[in-house]
OpenMM code with the backbone's topology and positions (N, CA, C; nanometers):
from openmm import Vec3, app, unit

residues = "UNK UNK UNK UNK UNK UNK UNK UNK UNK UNK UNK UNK UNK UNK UNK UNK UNK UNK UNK UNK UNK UNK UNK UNK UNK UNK UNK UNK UNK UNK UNK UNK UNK UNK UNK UNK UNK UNK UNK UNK UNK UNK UNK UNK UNK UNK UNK UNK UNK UNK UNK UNK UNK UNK UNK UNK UNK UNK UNK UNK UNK UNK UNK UNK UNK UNK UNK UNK UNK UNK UNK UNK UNK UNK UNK UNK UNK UNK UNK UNK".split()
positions = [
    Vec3(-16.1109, -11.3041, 2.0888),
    Vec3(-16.0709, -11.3135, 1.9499),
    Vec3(-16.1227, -11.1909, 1.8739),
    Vec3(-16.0368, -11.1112, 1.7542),
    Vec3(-16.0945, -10.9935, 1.7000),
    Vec3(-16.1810, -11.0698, 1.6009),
    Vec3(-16.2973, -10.9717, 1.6044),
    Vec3(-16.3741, -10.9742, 1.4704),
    Vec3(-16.3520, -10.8905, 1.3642),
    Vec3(-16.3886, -10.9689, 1.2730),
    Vec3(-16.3526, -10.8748, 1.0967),
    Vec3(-16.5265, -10.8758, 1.0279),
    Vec3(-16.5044, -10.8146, 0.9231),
    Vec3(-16.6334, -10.7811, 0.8643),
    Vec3(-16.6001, -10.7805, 0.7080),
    Vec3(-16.6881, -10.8466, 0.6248),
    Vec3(-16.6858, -10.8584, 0.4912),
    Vec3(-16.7213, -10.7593, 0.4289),
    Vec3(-16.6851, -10.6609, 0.3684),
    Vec3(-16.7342, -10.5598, 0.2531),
    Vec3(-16.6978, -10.6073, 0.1128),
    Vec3(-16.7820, -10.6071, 0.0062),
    Vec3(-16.7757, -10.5953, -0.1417),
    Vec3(-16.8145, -10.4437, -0.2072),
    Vec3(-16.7418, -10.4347, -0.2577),
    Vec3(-16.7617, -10.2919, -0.3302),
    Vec3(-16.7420, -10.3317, -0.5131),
    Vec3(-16.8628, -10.2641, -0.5527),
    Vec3(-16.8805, -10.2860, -0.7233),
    Vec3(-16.9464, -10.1966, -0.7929),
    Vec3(-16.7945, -10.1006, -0.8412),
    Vec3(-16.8805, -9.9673, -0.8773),
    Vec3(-16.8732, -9.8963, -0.7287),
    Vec3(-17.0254, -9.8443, -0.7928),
    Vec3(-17.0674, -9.6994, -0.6577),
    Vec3(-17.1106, -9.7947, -0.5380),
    Vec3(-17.1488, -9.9348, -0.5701),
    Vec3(-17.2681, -10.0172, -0.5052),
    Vec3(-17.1454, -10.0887, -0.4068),
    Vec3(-17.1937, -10.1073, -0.2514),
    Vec3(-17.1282, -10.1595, -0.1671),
    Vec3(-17.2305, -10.2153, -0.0402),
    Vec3(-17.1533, -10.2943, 0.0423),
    Vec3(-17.1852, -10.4009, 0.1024),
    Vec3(-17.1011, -10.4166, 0.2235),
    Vec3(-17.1605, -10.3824, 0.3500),
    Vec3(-17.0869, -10.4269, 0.4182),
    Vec3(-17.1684, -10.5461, 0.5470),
    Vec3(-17.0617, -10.6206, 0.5411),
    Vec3(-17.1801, -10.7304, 0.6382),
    Vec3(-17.2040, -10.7139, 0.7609),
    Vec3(-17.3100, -10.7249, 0.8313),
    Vec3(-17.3520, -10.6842, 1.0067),
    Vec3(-17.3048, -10.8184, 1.0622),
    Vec3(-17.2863, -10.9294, 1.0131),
    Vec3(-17.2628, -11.0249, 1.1160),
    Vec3(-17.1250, -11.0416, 1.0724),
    Vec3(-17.0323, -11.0311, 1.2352),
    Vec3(-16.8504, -11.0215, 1.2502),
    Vec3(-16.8341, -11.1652, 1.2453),
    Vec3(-16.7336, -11.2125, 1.1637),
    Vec3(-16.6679, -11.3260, 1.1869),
    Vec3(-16.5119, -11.3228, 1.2726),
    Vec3(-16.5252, -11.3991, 1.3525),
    Vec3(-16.4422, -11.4427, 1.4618),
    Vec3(-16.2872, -11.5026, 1.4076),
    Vec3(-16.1395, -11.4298, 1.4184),
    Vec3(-16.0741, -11.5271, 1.3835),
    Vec3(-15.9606, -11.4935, 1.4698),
    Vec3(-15.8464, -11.5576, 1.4840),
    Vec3(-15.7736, -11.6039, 1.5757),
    Vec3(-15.6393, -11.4948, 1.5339),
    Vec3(-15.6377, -11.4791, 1.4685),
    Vec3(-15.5245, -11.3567, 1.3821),
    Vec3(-15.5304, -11.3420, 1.2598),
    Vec3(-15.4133, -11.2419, 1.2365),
    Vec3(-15.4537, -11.1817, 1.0461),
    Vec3(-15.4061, -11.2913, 0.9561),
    Vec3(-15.3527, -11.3903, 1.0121),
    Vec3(-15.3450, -11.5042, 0.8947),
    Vec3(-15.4601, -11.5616, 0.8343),
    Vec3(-15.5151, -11.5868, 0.9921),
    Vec3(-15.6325, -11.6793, 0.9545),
    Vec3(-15.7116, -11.6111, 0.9037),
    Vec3(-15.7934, -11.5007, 0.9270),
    Vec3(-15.8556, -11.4164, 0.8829),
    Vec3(-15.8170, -11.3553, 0.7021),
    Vec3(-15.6814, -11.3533, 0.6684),
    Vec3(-15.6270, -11.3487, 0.5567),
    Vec3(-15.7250, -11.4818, 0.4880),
    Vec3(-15.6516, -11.5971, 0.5245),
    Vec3(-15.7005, -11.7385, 0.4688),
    Vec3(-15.8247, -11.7876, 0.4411),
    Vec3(-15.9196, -11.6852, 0.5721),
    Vec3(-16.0830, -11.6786, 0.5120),
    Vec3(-16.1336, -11.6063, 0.3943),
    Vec3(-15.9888, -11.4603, 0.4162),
    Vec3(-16.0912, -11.4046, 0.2574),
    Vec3(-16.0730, -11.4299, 0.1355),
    Vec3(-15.9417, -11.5095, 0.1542),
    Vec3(-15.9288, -11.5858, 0.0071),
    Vec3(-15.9732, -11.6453, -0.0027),
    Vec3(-16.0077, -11.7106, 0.0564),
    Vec3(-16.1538, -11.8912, 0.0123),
    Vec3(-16.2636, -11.8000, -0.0072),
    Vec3(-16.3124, -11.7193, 0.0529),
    Vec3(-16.4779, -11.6793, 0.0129),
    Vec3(-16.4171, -11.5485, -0.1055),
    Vec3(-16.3050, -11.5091, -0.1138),
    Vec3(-16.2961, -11.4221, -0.2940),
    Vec3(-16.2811, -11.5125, -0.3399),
    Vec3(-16.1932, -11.6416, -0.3628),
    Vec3(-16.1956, -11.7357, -0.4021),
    Vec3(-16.3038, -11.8042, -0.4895),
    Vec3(-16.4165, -11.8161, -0.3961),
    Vec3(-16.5383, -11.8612, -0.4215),
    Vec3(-16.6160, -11.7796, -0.5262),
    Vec3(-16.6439, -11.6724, -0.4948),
    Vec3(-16.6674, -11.4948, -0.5828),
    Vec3(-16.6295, -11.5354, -0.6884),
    Vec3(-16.4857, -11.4736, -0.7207),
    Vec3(-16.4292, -11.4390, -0.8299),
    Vec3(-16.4825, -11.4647, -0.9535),
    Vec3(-16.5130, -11.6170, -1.0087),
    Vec3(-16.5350, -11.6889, -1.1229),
    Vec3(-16.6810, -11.6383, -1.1608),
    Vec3(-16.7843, -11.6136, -1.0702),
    Vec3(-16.9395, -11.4874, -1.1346),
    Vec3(-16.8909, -11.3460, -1.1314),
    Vec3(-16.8191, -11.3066, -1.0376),
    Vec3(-16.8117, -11.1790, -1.0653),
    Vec3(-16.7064, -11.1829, -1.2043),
    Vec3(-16.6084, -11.2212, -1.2473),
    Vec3(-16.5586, -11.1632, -1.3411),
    Vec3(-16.5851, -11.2041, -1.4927),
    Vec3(-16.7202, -11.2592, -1.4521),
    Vec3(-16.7829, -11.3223, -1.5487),
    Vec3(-16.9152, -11.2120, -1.6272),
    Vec3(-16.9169, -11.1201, -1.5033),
    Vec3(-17.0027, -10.9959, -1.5364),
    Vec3(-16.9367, -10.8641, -1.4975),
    Vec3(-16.8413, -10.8896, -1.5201),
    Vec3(-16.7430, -10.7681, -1.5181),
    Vec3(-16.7461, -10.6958, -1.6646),
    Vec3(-16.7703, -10.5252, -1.6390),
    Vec3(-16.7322, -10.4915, -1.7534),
    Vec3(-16.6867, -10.4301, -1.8188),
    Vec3(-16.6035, -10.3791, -1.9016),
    Vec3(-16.4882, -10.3068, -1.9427),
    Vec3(-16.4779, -10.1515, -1.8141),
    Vec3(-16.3506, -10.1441, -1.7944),
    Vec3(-16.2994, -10.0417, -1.7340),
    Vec3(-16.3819, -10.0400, -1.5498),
    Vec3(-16.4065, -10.1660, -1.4855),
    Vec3(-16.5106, -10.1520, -1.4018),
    Vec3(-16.4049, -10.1863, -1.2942),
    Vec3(-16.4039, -10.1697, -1.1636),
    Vec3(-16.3263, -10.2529, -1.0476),
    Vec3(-16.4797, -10.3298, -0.9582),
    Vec3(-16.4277, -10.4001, -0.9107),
    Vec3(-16.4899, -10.5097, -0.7691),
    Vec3(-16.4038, -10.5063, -0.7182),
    Vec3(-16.3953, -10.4984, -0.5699),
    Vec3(-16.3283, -10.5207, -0.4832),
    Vec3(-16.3431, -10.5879, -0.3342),
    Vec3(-16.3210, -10.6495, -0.2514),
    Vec3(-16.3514, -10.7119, -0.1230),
    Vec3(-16.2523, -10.6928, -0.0376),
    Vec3(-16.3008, -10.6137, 0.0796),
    Vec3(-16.2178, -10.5906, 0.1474),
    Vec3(-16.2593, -10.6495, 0.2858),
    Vec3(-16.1616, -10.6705, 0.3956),
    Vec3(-16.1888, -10.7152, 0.5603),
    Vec3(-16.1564, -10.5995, 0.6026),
    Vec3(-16.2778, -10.5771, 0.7351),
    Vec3(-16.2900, -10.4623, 0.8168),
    Vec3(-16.2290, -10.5255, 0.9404),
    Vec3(-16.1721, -10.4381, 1.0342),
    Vec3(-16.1705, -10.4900, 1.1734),
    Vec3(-16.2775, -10.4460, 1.2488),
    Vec3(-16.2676, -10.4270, 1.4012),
    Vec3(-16.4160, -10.4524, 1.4618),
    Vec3(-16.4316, -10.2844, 1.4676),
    Vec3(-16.3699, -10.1729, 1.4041),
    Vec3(-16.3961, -10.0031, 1.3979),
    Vec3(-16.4590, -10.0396, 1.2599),
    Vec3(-16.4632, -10.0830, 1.1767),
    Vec3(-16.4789, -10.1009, 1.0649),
    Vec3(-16.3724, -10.0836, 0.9521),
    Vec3(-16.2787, -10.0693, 0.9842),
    Vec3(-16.1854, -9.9856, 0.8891),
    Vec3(-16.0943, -10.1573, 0.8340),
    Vec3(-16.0474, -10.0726, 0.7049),
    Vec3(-15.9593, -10.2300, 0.6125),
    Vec3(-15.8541, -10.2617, 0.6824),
    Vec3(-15.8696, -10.4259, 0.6771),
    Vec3(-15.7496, -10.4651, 0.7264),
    Vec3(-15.6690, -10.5259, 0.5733),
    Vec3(-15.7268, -10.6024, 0.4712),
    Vec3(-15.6975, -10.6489, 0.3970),
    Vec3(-15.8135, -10.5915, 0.2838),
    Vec3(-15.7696, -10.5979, 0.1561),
    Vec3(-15.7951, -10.5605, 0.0444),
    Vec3(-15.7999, -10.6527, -0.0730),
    Vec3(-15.8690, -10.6886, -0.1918),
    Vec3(-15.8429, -10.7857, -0.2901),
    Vec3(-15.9362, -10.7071, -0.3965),
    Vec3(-15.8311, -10.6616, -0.5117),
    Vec3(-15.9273, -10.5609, -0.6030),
    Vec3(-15.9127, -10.6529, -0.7180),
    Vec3(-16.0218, -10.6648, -0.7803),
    Vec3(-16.0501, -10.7359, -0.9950),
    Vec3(-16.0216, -10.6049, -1.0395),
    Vec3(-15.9309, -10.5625, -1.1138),
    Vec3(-15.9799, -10.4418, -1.1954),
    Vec3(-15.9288, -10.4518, -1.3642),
    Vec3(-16.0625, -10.4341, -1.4761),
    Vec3(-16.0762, -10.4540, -1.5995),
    Vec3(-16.0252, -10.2989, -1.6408),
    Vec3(-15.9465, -10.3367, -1.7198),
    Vec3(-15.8929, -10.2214, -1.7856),
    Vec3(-15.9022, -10.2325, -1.9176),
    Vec3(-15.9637, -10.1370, -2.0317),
    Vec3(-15.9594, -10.1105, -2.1879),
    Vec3(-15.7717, -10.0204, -2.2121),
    Vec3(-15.7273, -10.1048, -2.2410),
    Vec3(-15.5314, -10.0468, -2.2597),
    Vec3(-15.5251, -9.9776, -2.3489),
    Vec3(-15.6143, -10.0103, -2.4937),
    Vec3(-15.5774, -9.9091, -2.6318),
    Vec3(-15.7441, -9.9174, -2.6823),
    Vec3(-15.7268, -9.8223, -2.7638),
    Vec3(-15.8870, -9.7936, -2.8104),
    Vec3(-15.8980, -9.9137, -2.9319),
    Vec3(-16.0310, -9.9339, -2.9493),
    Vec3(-16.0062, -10.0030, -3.1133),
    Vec3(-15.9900, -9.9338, -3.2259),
    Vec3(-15.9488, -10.0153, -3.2731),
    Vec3(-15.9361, -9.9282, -3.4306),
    Vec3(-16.0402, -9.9234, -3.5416),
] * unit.nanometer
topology = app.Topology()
chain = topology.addChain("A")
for resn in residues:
    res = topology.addResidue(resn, chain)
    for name in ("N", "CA", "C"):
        topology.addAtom(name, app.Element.getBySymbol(name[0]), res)
């Protein structure tokens, strides 16, 4: 079975995890990283802050992305 690897990236600051999780194909492996961004999402975009990205991505077993899931806060017009 391939292994994948969890990275979070926030800002300059990143994360990638040493222990591979095991999954059966890119569905399933899809279906894991939405339950654990899933899980995320609601603190991180709770300290999100203007103009900032977070992002979580799955590595395969070279390390490189298989899947991607970016938050990104955008300021659209200045205030007045």
């Amino acid at each position: 079975m391939p292994i994948y690897f969890f990275s979070v990236r926030h800002g300059e600051d990143a994360c990638v995890s040493n222990d591979g999780a095991e999954f059966p194909d890119h569905n399933a492996a899809w279906k894991e990283m939405t339950g654990v961004c899933g899980d995320m999402i609601a603190d991180v975009s709770r300290k999100l802050s203007e103009n900032a990205e977070w992002q979580m991505e799955l590595l395969d077993e070279g390390k490189k992305p298989v899947f991607r899931i970016r938050l990104v806060a955008e300021t659209l017009r200045e205030n007045d």
